[in-house]
C-alpha positions in Angstrom: 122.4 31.6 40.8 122.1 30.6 44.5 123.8 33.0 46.4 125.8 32.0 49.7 124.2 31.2 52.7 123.6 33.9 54.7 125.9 34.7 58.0 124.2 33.6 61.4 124.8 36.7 64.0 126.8 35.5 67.0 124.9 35.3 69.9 125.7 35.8 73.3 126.3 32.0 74.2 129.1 32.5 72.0 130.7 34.8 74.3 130.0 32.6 77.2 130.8 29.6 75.0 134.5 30.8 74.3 138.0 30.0 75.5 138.2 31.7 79.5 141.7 33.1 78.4 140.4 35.0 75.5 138.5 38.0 75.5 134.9 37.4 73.7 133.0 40.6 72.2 130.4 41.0 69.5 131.1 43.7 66.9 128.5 44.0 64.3 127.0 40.7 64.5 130.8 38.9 64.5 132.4 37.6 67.4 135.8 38.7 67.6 138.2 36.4 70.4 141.3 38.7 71.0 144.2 37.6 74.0 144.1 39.4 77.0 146.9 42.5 77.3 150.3 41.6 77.3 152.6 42.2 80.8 153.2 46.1 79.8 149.7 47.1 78.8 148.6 45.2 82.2 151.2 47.3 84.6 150.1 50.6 82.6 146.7 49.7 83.0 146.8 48.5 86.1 148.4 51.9 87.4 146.3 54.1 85.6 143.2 52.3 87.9 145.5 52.7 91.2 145.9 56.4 90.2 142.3 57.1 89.1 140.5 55.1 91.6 141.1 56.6 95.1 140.3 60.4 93.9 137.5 59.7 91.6 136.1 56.2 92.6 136.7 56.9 96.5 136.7 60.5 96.9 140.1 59.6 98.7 142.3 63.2 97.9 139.8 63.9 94.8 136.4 64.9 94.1 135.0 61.1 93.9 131.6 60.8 91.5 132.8 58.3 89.3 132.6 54.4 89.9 135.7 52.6 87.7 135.7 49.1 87.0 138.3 47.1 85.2 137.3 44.8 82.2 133.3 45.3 82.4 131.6 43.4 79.8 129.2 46.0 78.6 126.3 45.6 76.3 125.2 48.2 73.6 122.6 47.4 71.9 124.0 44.0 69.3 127.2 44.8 70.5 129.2 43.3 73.3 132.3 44.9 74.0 134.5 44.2 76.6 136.9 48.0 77.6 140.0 47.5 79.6 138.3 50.1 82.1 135.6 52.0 81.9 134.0 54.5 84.4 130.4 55.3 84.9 129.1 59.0 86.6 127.6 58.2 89.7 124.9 60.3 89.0 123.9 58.2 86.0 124.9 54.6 87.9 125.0 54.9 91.5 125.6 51.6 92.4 127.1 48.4 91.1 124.2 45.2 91.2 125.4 41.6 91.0 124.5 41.6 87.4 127.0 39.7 84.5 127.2 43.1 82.6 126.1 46.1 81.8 123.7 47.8 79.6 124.0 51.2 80.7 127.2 52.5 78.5 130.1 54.1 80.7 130.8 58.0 80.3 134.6 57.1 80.0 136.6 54.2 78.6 140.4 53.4 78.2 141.7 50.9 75.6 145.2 49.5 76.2 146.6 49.6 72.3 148.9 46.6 71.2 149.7 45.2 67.9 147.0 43.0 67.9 144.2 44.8 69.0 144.8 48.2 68.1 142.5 48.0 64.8 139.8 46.2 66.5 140.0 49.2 69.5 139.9 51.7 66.8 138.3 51.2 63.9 135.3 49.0 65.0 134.9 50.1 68.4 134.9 54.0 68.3 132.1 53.8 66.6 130.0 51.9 68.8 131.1 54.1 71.7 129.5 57.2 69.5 126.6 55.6 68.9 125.9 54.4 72.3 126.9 58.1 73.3 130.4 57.4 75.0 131.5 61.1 75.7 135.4 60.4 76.5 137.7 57.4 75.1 141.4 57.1 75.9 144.4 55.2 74.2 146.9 53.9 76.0 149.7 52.7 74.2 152.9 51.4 76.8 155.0 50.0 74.3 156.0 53.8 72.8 154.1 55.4 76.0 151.5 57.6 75.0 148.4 58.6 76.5 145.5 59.7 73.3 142.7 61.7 74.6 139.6 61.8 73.0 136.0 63.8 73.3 132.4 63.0 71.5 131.4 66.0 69.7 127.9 65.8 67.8 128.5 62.2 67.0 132.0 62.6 66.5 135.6 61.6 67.7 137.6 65.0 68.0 141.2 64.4 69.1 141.8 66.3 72.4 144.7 65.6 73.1 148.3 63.3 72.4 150.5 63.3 75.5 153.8 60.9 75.5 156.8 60.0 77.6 156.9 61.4 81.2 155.1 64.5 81.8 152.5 65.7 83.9 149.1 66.2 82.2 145.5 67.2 82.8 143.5 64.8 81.0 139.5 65.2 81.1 137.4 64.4 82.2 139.5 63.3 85.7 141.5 67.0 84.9 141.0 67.5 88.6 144.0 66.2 89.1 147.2 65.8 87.9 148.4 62.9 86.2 152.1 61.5 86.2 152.3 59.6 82.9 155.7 58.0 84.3 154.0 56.4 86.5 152.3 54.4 84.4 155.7 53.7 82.5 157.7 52.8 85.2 160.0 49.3 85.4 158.0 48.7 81.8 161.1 47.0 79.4 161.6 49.4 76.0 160.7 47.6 72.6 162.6 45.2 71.5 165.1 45.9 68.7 163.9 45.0 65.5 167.4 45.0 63.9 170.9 45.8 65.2 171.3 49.4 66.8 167.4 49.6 65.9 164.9 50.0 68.1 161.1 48.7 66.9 158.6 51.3 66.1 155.4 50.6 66.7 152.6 53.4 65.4 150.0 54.8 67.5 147.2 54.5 64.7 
């Protein structure tokens, strides 16, 4: 019995090959096309760069040493994944080149969670941040506003830390400052109501 042909690995002129609107990534050989964050993970997103960027990036009320990018298409190995930021040590990258992406994997990442792209973000990419030796990931989920932080332990994903709503929290590894998680909240529209007097849940996992 002839068994089925086998599966021809995506290759990178796939990514370059698909739809500009979509984001293109390569996960185990598969490319995976996903839509670009809807208008609440973009605004918390967007903040959490505006908050991060001027005492880390810049030094600017902060102790600087990081560089943080937005969307960098990063290569790890086979896989091509595509975080909604990421930040690099400036000890390990000093400076940015005028390359198409990366190769050396960030020391941070942040993942903006939404119903069709938490799974992917979880499940299939955690594990190619371990392997490439990603030491900090954070979840961002706007829609029920929670902030997931997360450290590499021997290989592992330990859960440091779930913060949601508006407080003020310490968050490594930028806990040398204090971050306002309302910020990142602010003028974002609630869920909509699923049914009459209630409101849509929408789980962190």
């Amino acid at each position: 019995m002839v068994g089925a042909p086998k599966k021809k690995p995506a290759t990178y002129q796939d990514v370059l090959d698909a739809p500009e609107h979509l984001n293109a990534e390569i996960i185990d050989g598969d490319l995976r096309l996903s839509p670009r964050p809807a208008g609440a993970h973009t605004a918390a997103g967007s903040r959490l760069g505006a908050t991060l960027m001027p005492p880390f990036d810049l030094g600017n009320g902060g102790p600087g040493g990081w560089i943080l990018l937005f969307e960098p298409e990063v290569h790890l190995g086979s896989d091509i994944v595509i975080p909604d930021l990421a930040g690099w040590r400036r000890e390990r990258l000093p400076e940015v080149h005028d390359d198409a992406f990366f190769t050396l994997p960030p020391d941070w990442v942040c993942e903006l969670l939404s119903p069709s792209t938490r799974v992917h973000d979880r499940v299939e990419k955690l594990p190619i941040y371990a392997r490439a030796g990603v030491k900090h990931v954070w979840f961002i989920n706007a829609q029920v506003r929670t902030l997931e932080v997360m450290r590499l332990h021997e290989g592992l994903w330990l859960i440091v830390a779930i913060y949601r709503g508006d407080v003020k929290v310490r968050a490594e590894p930028f806990d040398a400052i204090e971050l306002d998680l309302s910020l990142l909240w602010a003028n974002i529209a609630p869920p909509q109501p699923t049914r009459a007097g209630e409101a849509a849940v929408e789980y962190v996992l």
